[in-house]
Residue frames relative to the residue before (quaternion, step in Angstrom):
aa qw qx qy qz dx dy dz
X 1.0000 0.0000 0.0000 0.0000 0.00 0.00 0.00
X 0.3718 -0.8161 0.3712 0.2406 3.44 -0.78 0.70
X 0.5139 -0.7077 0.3251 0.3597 3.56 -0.37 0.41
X 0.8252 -0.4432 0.1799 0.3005 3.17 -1.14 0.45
X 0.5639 0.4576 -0.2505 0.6401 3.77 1.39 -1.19
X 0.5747 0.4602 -0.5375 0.4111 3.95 0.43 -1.47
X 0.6777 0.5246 -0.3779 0.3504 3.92 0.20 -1.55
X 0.8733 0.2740 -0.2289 0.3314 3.37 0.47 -0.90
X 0.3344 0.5437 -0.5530 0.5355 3.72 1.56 0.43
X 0.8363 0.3792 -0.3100 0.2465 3.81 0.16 -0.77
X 0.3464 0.6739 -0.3852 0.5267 3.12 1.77 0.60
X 0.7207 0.3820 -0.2205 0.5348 3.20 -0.13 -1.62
X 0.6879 0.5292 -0.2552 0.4261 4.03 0.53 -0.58
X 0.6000 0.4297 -0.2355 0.6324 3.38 1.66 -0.28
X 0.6538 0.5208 -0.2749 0.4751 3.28 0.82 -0.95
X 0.6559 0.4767 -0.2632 0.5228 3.71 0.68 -1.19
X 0.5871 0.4545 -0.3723 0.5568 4.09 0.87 -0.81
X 0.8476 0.2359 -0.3030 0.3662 3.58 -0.12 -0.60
X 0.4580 0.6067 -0.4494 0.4692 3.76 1.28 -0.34
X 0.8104 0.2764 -0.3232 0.4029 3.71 0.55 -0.83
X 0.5576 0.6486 -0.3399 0.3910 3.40 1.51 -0.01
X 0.4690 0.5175 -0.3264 0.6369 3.66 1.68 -0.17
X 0.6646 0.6531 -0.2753 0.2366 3.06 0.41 -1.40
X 0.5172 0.7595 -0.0073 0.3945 2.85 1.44 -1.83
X 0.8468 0.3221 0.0888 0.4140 2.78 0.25 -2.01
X 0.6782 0.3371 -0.2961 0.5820 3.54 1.14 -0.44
X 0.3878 0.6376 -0.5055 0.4331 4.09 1.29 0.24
X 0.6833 0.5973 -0.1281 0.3998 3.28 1.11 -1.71
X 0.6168 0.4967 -0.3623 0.4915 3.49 1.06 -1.10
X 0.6651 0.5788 -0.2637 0.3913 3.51 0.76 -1.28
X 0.5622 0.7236 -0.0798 0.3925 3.01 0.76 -1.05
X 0.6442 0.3529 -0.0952 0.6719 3.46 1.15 -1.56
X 0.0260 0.8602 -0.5093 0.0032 3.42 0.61 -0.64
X 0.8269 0.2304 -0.2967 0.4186 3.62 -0.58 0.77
X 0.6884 0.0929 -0.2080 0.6887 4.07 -0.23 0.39
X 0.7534 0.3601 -0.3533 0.4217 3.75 0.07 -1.21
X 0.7821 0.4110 -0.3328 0.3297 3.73 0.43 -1.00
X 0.3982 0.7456 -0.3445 0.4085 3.34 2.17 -0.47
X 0.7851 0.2949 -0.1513 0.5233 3.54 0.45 -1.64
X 0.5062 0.4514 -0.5304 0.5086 3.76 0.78 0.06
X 0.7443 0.5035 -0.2751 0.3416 3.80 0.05 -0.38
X 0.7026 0.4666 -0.1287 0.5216 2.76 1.61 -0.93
X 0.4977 0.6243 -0.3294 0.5039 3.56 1.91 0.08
X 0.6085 0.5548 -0.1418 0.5494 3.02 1.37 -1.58
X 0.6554 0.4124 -0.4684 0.4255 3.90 0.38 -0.11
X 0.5224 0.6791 -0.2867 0.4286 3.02 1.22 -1.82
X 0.7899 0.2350 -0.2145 0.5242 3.82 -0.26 -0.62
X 0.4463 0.5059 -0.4668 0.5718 4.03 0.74 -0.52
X 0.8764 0.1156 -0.2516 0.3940 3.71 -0.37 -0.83
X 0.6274 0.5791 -0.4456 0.2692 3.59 0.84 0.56
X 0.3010 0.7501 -0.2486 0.5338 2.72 2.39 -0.16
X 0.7564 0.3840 -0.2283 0.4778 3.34 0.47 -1.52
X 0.6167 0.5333 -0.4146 0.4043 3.46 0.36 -1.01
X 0.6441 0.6195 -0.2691 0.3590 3.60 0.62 -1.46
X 0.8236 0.4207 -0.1268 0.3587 3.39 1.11 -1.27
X 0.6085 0.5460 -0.2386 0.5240 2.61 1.94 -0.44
X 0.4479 0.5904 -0.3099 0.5957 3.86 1.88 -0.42
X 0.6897 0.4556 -0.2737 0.4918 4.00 0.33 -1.10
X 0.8598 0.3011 -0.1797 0.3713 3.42 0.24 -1.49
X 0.2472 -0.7481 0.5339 0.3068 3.91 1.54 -0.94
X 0.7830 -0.5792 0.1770 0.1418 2.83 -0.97 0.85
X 0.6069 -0.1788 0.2570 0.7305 2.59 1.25 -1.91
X 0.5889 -0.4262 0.3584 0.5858 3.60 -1.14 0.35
X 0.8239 0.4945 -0.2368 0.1436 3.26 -1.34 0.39
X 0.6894 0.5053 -0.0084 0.5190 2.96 1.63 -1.78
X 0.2386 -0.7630 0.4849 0.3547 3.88 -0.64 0.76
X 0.6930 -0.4271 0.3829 0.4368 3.18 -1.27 0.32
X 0.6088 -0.4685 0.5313 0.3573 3.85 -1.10 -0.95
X 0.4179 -0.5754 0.4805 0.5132 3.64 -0.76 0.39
X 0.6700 -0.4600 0.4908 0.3141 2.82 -2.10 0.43
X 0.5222 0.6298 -0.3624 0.4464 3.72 1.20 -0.81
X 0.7866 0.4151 -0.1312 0.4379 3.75 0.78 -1.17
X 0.5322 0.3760 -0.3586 0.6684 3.35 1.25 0.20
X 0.7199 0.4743 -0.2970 0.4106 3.76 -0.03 0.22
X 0.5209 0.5173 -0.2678 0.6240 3.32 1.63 -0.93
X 0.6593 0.4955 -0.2911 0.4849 4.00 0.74 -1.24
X 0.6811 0.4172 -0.3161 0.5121 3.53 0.73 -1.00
X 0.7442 0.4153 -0.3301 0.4059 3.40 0.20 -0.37
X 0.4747 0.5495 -0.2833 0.6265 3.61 1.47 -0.57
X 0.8184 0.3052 -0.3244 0.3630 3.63 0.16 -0.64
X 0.6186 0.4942 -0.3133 0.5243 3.56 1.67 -0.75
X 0.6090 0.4420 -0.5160 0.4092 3.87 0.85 0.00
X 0.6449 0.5385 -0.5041 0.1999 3.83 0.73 -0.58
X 0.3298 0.7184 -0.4219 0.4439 3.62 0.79 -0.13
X 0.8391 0.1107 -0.1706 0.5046 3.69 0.46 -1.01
X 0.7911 0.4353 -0.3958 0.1676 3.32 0.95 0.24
X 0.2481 0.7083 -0.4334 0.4990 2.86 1.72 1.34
X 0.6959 0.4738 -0.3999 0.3624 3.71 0.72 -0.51
């Protein structure tokens, strides 16, 4: 069994490999900028607001209130992940 520091050197060593591996990669998106950095941004909302919606479905709003259909939170997410490209 490994020891307690061994565990946590191989974290931070995992962490640091994939931090520069995003890192990397989203330099590049920028970088390319136009159509590619468009639909990368526009992926990244897309799941950002399906996240939200989700959390906002699970948890409700407030005591009392129902969430939204599931139909209307998808239509928004998809509305919010197309503006990205219709700016280009």
């Amino acid at each position: 069994m490994p020891s307690k520091s061994q565990l946590q050197g191989s974290q931070l060593r995992n962490r640091v490999v994939f931090g520069l591996g995003i890192g990397i990669s989203v330099g590049g998106i920028v970088l390319a900028g136009g159509w590619v950095f468009a639909v990368a941004l526009a992926a990244a909302v897309f799941t950002g607001a399906r996240e939200y919606f989700e959390l906002v479905r699970s948890h409700g709003i407030t005591e009392g209130m129902t969430p939204p259909p599931r139909y209307v939170s998808r239509v928004c997410s998809v509305i919010c992940a197309l503006m990205p490209l219709f700016v280009m």
